[in-house]
C-alpha positions in Angstrom: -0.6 23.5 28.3 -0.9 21.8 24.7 -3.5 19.3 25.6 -5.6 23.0 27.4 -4.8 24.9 24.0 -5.9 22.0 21.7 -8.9 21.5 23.5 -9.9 24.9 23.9 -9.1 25.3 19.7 -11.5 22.3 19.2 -8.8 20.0 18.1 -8.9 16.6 19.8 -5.9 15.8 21.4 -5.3 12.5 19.3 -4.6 15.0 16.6 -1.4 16.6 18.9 0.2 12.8 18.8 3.8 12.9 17.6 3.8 11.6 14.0 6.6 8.7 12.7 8.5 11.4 11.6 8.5 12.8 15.2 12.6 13.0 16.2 16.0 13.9 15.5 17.6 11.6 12.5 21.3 12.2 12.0 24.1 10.8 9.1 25.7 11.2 6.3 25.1 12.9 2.6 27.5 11.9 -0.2 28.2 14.6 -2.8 30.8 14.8 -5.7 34.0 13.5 -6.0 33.3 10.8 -3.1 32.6 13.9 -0.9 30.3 13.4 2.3 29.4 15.8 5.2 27.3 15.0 8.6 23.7 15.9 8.1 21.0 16.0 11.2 17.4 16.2 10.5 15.4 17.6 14.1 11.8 16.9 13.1 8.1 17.5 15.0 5.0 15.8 13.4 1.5 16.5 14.3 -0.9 15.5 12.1 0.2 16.2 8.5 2.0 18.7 9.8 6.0 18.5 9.9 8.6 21.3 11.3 11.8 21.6 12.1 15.5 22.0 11.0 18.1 20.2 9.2 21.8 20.8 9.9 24.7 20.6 7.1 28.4 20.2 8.5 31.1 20.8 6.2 32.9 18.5 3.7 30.1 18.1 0.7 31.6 19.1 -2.4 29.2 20.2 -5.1 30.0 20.1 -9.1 27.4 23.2 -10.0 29.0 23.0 -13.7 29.4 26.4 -14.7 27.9 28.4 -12.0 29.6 26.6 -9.1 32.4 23.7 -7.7 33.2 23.9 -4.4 32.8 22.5 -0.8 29.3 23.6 0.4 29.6 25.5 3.8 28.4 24.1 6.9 24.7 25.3 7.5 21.5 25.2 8.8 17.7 25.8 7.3 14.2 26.0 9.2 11.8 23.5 7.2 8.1 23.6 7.2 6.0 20.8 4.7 3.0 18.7 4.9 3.5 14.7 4.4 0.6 13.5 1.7 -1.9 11.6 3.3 -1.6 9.1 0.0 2.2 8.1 1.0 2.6 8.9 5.1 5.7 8.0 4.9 7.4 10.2 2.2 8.8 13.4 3.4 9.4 16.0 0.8 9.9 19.5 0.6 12.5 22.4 -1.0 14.6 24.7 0.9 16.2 27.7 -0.3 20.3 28.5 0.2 22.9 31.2 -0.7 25.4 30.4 -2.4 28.1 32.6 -4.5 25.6 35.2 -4.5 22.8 32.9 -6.0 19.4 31.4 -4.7 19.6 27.8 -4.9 16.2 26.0 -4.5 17.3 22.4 -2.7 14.2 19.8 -3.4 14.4 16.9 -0.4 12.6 14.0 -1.0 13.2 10.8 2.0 11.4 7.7 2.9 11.3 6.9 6.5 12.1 2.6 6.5 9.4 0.3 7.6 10.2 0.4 10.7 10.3 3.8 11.3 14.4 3.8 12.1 16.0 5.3 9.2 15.3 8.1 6.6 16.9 7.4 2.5 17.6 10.9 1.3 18.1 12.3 -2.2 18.5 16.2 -2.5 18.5 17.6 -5.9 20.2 20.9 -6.2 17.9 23.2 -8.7 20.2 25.3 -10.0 20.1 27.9 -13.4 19.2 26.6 -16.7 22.6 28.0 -17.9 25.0 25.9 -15.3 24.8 22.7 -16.6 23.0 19.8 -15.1 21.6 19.7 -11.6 23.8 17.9 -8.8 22.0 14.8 -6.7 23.2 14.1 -3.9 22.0 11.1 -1.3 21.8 10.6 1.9 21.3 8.1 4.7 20.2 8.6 8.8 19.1 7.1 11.7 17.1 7.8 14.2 18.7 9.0 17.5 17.4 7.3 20.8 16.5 9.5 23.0 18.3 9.2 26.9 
């Protein structure tokens, strides 16, 4: 039904072919005080064109300064971006979270490896002017084989 909707939108089907971001990536971010939670990244690619979700379990710790300290609950965020066609294989966008009754903006930059297996991840945490510096946190996942 894709291939019927592309083609009847004008769009050639070589456009609708999964990108290299096209999958489900899953491991570990590190935060403060040697912290670290399970992260999973569920990603579709067509074209430019990336959607999907990423999943944060419990166990990151956050130093926020003076606005925030604490273990980050376990979450998940819908994420919608384009890659640059300048750098395919960069993946960055910012997702927005509640916490303590504050917006945080979460900028997510990763680099899919040469061979397509693994994603490097470094989140920086935007948070107010007036809390102190902004945490980074870093990542590392693998791509999940499908059965």
């Amino acid at each position: 039904m894709l291939a019927g909707t592309a083609s009847a939108a004008g769009i050639s089907p070589a456009s609708q072919k999964p990108g290299p971001f096209e999958g489900v990536f899953t491991g570990t971010v590190y935060g403060d005080n040697r912290s670290q939670a399970p992260i999973t990244l569920e990603l579709t690619q067509r074209g430019e064109d990336i959607q999907g979700s990423v999943l944060l379990g419990e166990g990151l710790y956050v130093d926020g300064g003076m606005c925030y300290a604490g273990e980050l609950p376990a979450t998940e965020q819908s994420l919608a971006t384009k890659i640059k066609s300048d750098d395919p294989r960069r993946l960055a966008t910012q997702l927005l979270f509640k916490v303590s009754n504050y917006q945080i903006a979460v900028d997510l930059e990763s680099e899919l490896s040469p061979d397509g297996q693994e994603l490097i991840a470094v989140t920086s945490i935007d948070l107010p002017w007036f809390c102190g510096g902004d945490p980074v946190l870093r990542g590392e996942l693998v791509r999940q084989v499908s059965k």
